[in-house]
C-alpha positions as CSV (number, residue, x, y, z in Angstrom):
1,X,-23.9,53.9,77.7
2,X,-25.0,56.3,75.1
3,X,-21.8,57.9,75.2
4,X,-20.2,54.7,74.3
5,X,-22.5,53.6,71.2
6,X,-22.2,57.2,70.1
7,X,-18.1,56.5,69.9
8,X,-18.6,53.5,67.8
9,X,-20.9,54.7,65.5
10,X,-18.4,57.8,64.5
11,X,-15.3,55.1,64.4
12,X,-17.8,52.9,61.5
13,X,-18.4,56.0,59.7
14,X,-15.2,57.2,59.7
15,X,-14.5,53.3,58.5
16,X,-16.4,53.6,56.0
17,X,-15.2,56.7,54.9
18,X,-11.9,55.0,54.4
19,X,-12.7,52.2,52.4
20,X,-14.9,54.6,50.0
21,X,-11.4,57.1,49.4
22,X,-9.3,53.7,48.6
23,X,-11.6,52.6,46.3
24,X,-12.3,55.7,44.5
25,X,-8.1,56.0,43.9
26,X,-8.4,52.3,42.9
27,X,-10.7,53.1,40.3
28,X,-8.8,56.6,39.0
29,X,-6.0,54.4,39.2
30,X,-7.7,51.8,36.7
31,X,-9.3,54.6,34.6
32,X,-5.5,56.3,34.2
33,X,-3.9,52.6,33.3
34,X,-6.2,52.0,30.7
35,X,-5.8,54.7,28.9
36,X,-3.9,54.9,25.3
37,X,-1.5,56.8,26.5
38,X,2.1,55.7,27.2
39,X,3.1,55.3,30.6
40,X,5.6,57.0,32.1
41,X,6.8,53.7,34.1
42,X,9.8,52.0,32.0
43,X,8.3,48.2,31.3
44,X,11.1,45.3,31.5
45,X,11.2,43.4,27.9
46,X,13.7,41.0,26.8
47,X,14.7,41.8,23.0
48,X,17.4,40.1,20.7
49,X,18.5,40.8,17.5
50,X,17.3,38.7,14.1
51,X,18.8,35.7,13.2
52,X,20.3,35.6,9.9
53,X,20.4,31.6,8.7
54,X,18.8,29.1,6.9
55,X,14.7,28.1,7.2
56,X,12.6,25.4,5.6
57,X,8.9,25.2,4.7
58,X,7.0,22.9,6.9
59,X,4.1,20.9,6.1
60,X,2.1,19.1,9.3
61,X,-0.3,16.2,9.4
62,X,-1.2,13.8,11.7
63,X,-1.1,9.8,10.4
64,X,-1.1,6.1,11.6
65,X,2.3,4.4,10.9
66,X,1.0,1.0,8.8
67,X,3.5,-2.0,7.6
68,X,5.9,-1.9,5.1
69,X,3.8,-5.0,4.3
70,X,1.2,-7.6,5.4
71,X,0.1,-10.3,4.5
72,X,-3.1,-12.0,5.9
73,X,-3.3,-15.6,5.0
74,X,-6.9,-17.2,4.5
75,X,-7.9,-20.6,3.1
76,X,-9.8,-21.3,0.0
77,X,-11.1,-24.6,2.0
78,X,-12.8,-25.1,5.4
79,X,-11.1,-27.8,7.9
80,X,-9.5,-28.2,11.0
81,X,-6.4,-26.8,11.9
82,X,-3.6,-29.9,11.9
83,X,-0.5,-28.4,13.0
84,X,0.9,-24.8,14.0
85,X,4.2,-24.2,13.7
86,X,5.0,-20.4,14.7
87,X,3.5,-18.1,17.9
88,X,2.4,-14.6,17.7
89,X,5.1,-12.7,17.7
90,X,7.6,-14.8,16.1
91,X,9.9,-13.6,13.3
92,X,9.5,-15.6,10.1
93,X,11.1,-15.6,6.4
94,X,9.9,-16.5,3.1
95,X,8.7,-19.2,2.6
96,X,8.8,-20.8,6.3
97,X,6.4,-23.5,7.2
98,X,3.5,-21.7,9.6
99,X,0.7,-23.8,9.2
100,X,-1.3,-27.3,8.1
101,X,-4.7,-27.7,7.8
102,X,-5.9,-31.5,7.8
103,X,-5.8,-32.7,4.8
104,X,-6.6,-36.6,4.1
105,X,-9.2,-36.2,2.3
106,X,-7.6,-34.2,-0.2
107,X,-4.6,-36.5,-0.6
108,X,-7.0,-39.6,-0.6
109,X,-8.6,-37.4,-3.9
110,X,-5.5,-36.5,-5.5
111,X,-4.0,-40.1,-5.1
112,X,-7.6,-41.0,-7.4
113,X,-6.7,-38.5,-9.5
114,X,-3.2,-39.4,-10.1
115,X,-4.7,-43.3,-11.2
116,X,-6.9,-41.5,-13.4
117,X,-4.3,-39.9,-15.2
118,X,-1.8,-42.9,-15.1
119,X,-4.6,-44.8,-17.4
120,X,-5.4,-41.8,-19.9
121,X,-1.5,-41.5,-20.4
122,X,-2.0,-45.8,-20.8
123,X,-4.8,-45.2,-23.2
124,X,-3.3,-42.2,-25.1
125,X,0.0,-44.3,-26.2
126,X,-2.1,-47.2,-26.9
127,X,-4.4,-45.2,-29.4
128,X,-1.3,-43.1,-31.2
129,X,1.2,-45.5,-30.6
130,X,-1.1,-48.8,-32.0
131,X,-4.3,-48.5,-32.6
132,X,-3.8,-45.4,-35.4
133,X,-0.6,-47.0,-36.6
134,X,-2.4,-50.6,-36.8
135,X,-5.4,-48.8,-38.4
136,X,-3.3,-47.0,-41.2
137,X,-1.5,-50.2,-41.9
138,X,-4.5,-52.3,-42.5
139,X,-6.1,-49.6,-44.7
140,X,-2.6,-49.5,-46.8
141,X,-2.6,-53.6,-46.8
142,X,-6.1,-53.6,-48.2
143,X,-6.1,-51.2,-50.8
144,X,-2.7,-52.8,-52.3
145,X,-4.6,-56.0,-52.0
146,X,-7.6,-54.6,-54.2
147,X,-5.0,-52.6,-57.1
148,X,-3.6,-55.9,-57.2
149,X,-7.0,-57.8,-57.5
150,X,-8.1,-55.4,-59.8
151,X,-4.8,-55.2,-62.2
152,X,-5.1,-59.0,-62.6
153,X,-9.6,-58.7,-63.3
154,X,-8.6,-55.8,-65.4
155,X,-5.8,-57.9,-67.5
156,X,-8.0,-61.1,-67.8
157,X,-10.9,-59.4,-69.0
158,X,-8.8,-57.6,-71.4
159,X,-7.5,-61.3,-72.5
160,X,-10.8,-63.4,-72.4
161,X,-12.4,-60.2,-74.8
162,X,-9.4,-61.1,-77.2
163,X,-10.3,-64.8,-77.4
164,X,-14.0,-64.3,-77.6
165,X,-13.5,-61.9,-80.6
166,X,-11.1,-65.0,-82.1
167,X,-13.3,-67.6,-81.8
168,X,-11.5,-69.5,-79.3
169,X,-13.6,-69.1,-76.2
170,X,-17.3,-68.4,-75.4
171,X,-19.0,-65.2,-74.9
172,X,-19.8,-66.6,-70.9
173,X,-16.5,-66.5,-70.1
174,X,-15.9,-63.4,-71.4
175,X,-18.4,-61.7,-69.7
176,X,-17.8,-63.3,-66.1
177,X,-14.4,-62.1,-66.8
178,X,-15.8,-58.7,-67.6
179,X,-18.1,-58.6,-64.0
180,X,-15.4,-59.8,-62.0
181,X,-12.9,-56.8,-62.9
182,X,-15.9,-54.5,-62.6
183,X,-16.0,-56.2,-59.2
184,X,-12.4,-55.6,-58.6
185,X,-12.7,-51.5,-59.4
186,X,-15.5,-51.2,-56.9
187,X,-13.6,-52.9,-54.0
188,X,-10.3,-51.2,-54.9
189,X,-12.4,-47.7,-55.0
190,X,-13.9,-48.5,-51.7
191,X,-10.3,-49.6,-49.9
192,X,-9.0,-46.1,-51.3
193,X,-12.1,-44.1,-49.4
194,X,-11.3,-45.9,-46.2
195,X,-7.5,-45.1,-46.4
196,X,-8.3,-41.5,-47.0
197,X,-11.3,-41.3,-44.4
198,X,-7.9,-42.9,-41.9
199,X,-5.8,-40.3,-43.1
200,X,-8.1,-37.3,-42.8
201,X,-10.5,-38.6,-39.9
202,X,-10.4,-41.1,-38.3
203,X,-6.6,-40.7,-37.2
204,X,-6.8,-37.0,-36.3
205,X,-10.2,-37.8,-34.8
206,X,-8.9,-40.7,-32.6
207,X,-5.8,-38.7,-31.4
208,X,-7.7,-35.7,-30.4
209,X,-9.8,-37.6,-28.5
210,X,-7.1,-39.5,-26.6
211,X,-5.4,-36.1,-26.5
212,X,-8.7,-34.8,-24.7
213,X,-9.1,-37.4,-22.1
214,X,-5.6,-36.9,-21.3
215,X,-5.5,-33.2,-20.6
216,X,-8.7,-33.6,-19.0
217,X,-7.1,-36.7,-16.5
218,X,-4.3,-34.0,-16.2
219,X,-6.6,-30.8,-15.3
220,X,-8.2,-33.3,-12.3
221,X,-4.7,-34.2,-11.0
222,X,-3.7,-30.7,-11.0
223,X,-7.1,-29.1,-9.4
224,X,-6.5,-32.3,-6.7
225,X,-3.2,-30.9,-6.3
226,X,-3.9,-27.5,-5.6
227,X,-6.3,-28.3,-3.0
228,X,-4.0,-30.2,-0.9
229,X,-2.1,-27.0,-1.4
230,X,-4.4,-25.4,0.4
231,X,-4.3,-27.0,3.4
232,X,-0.6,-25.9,3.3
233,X,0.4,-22.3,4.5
234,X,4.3,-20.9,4.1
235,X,5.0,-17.0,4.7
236,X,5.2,-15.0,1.9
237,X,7.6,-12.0,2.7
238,X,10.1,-11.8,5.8
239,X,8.4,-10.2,8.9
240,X,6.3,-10.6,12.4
241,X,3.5,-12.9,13.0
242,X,1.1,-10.6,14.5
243,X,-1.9,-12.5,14.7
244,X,-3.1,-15.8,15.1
245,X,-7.0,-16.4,16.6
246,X,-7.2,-20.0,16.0
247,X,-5.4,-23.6,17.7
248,X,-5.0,-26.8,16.5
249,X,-8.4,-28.6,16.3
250,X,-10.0,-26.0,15.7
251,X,-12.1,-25.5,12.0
252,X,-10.3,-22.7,9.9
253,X,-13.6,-21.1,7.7
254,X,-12.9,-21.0,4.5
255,X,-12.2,-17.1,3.7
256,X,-11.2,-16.8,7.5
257,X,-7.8,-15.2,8.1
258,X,-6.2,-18.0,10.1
259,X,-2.5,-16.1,10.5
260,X,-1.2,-12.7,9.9
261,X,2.5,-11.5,9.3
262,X,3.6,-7.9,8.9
263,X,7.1,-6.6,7.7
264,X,7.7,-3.9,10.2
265,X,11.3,-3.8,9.3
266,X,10.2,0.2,7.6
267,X,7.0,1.5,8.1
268,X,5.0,3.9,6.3
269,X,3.2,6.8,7.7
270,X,0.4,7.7,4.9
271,X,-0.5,11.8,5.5
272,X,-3.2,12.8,3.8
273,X,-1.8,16.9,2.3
274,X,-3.8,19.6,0.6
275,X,-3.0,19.8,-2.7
276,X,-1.4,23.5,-2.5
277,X,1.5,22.4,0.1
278,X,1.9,19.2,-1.7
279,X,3.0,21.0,-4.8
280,X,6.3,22.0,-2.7
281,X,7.4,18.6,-1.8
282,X,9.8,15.9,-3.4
283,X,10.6,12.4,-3.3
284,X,13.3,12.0,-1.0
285,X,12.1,15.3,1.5
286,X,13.0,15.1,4.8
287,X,10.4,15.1,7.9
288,X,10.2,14.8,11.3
289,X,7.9,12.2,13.1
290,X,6.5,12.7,16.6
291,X,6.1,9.6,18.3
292,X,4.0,9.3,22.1
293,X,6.7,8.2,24.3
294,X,10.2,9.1,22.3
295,X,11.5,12.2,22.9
296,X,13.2,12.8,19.9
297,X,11.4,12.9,16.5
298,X,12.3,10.3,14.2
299,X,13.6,10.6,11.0
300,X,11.8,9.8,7.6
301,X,11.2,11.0,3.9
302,X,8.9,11.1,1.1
303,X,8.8,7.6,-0.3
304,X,5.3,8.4,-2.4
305,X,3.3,11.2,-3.3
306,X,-0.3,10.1,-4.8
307,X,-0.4,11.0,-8.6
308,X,-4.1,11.7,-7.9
309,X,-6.8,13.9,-5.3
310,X,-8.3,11.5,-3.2
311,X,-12.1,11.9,-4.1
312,X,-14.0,11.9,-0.5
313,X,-11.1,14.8,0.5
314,X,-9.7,16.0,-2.1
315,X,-6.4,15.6,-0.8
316,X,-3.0,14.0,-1.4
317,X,-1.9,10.7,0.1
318,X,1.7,11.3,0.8
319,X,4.2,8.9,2.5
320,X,6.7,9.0,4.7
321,X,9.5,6.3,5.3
322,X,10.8,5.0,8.6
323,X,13.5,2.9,9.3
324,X,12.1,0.6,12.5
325,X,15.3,-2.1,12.6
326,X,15.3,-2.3,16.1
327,X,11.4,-3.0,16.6
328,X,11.0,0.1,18.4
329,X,7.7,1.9,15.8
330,X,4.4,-0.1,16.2
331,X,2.1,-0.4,13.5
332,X,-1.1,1.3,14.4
333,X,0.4,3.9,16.4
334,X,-1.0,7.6,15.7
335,X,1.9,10.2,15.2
336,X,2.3,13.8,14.2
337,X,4.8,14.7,11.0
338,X,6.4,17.3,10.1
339,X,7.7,17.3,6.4
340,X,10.4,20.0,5.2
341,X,10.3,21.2,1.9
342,X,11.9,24.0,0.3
343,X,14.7,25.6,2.6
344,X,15.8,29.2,1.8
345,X,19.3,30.1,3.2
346,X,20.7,33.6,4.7
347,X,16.9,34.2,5.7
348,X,15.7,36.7,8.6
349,X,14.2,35.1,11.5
350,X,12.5,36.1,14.2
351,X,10.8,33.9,17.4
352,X,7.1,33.1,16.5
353,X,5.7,34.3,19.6
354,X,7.5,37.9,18.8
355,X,4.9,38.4,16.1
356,X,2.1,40.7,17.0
357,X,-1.4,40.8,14.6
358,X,-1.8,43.9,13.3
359,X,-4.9,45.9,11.4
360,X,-5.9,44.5,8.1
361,X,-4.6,41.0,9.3
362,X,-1.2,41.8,8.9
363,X,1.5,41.4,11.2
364,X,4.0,43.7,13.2
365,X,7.0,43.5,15.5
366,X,8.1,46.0,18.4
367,X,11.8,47.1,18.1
368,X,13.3,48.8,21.3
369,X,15.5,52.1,19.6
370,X,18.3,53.8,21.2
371,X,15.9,56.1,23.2
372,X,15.1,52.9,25.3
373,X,11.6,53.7,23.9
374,X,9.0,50.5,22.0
375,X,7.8,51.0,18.7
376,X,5.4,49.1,16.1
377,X,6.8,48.2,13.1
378,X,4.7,46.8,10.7
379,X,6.3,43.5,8.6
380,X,5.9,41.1,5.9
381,X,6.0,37.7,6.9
382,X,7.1,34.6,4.9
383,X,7.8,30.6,5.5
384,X,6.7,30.1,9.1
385,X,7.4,27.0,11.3
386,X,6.0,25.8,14.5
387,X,8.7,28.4,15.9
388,X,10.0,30.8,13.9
389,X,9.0,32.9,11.1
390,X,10.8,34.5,8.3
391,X,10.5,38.1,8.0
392,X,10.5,39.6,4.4
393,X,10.2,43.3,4.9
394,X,10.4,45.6,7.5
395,X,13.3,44.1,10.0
396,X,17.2,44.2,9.9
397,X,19.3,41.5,11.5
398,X,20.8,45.3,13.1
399,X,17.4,45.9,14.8
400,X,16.3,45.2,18.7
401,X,13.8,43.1,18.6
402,X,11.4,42.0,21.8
403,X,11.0,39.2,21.8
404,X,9.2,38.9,25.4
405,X,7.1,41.8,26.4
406,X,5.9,42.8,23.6
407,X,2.6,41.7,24.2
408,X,-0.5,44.5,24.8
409,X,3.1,46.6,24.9
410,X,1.5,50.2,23.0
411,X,3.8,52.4,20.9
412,X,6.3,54.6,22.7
413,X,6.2,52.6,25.9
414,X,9.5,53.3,27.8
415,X,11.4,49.7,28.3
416,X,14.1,48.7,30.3
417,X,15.6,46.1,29.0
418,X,16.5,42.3,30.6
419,X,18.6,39.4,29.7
420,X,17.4,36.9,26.9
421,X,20.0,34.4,28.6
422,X,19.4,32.4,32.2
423,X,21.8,33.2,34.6
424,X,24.4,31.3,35.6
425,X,23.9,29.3,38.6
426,X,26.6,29.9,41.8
427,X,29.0,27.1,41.5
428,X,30.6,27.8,45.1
């Protein structure tokens, strides 16, 4: 027995033993792999060379596509809903019939209005057409009357003043001769005051003021009008009813959007852009939108760019154009843009992801050289997209670049290199 848990106890040790030498070349191992110095085991890479062709600048944002445009139709008067004539959803065109609100109380006060105005217009041709005329025709008859009256005073009076100084007739009768043509002049003087005061006042006077219940007949028909108008509610651009919370019987608020149409026919993505990237973009510039749930980006351009910083963020309201004929684009939907400005032709590019940071916050590429052997290169970078970048200084389209690899590769690494391309797949 003590024989036997002697055994066991040397076959733990010697266990143990074991497991101590394996980890202790584990850790060497470690130590040796993490050192700065090149290892002596070729590392597989994939490298290509440059691509000499055209790139553009890219400016991303994120925006909400919104109508082309909307209109939101609320009436200026409360009262129940009459008549609807359109669903949600339904296309309309200018002008279409959507909507009545009841109106009978409204008619019943435009048809008062209307009799109103029927006995202003009465009253105004009675006053310009009669009563001024009749007026300035009486004045006219009565001062003719009094010249004549006082032409024949003035001539008898001149004629009994004759006889009286002859002898021939009695100082009486000249003298009531004498009063009656003074009374003559005064009733001829006062005629002549009542013609000009008809002339100067009294007509103008009279006419304005038939003139002023008129319009003012007319301004109550028209006000009646309008607020039947109200009650009356046609589309005013082509587009999609896209809302519509109330049913007939129901009271419309006054203020209360009752109906809702939107012209979806383009839509407008509004990106708000730093000031600096708007500087490089156009009207007309071409961009990409990423839609949730379409595959491929849809295509759009600059249709506005803000002539002022919005204040809260100091940005640039820019917008973007898309054609939506088939209905496809909802309004409301959030999307990601890509705009491209200036493009720049025969350029060097490399992948993005072949671009290593370097000290100082540059960057740096590793070429593979005809010794099979990595190497740092250090490189100025210029327009860079979501996937490649454009390389200014320090690459050749003649260079070997890695573009997979690369990665915590160090300098002078032995590669062996791998095929960029997939391969083909066995057709037998």
């Amino acid at each position: 027995m003590t024989i036997w848990k002697t055994h066991v106890k040397n076959i733990c040790s010697a266990r143990r033993a074991s497991i101590l030498a394996l980890a202790t070349l584990a850790i060497c191992a470690g130590c040796k792999g993490g050192s700065n110095e090149p290892s002596d085991i070729p590392v597989a890479v994939q490298a290509e060379h440059p691509h000499v062709g055209p790139i553009s600048e890219e400016i991303a944002a994120d925006a909400v596509l919104a109508p082309m445009s909307e209109a939101a139709l609320s009436p200026r008067i409360s009262a129940p809903i009459r008549a609807e004539y359109v669903q949600r959803g339904a296309h309309v065109h200018r002008g279409e019939l959507l909507l009545v609100l009841d109106d009978r109380d409204l008619q019943g006060a435009a048809l008062d209005t209307k009799g109103a105005l029927a006995t202003a217009e009465a009253a105004f041709a009675t006053t310009t057409q009669a009563t001024i005329p009749a007026d300035l025709q009486r004045a006219n008859l009565d001062l003719a009357t009094a010249k004549i009256n006082l032409e024949v005073a003035s001539q008898t009076a001149a004629d009994r003043r004759k006889l009286f100084a002859q002898g021939a007739l009695p100082g009486r009768d000249a003298d009531i001769a004498a009063a009656a043509a003074v009374q003559a002049q005064a009733t001829y003087d006062t005629a002549k005051k009542r013609l000009d005061a008809v002339l100067a006042t009294t007509q103008a006077s009279d006419a304005k003021a038939a003139q002023g219940q008129l319009t003012a007949a007319r301004g109550r028909f028209m006000n009646a009008q309008a607020q039947v108008s109200y009650a009356t509610f046609r589309s005013p651009i082509d587009g999609i009813v896209t809302d519509r919370p109330l049913f007939p019987g129901e009271t419309a608020p006054a203020g209360t959007p009752v109906i809702t149409i939107m012209d979806t026919s383009s839509l407008i993505a509004k990106l708000h852009i730093t000031q600096a990237d708007v500087q490089q973009l156009r009207l007309g510039d071409k961009a990409d939108v990423f839609v949730s749930g379409i595959e491929q980006p849809v295509e759009a351009a600059v249709s506005l760019i803000s002539p002022a910083l919005d204040p809260g963020s100091t940005t640039v309201e820019v917008w973007l154009k898309l054609a939506n004929a088939d209905g496809r684009l909802k309004a409301g939907t959030a999307v990601h843009a890509r705009i491209r400005g200036t493009t720049i032709q025969n350029a060097i590019t490399i992948p993005i992801g072949a671009l290593l940071p370097a000290q100082g916050g540059s960057n740096a590429v590793m070429i593979v050289g005809p010794d099979h052997v990595a190497h740092q290169r250090s490189v100025t970078v210029g327009i860079r997209t979501p996937e490649t970048a454009q390389i200014l200084k320090g690459l050749s389209p003649l260079d070997n670049l890695i573009v997979e690899g690369s990665y915590g590769l160090d300098d002078g690494t032995k590669v062996t290199l791998e095929s960029t391309k997939p391969d083909k797949e066995d057709t037998n």
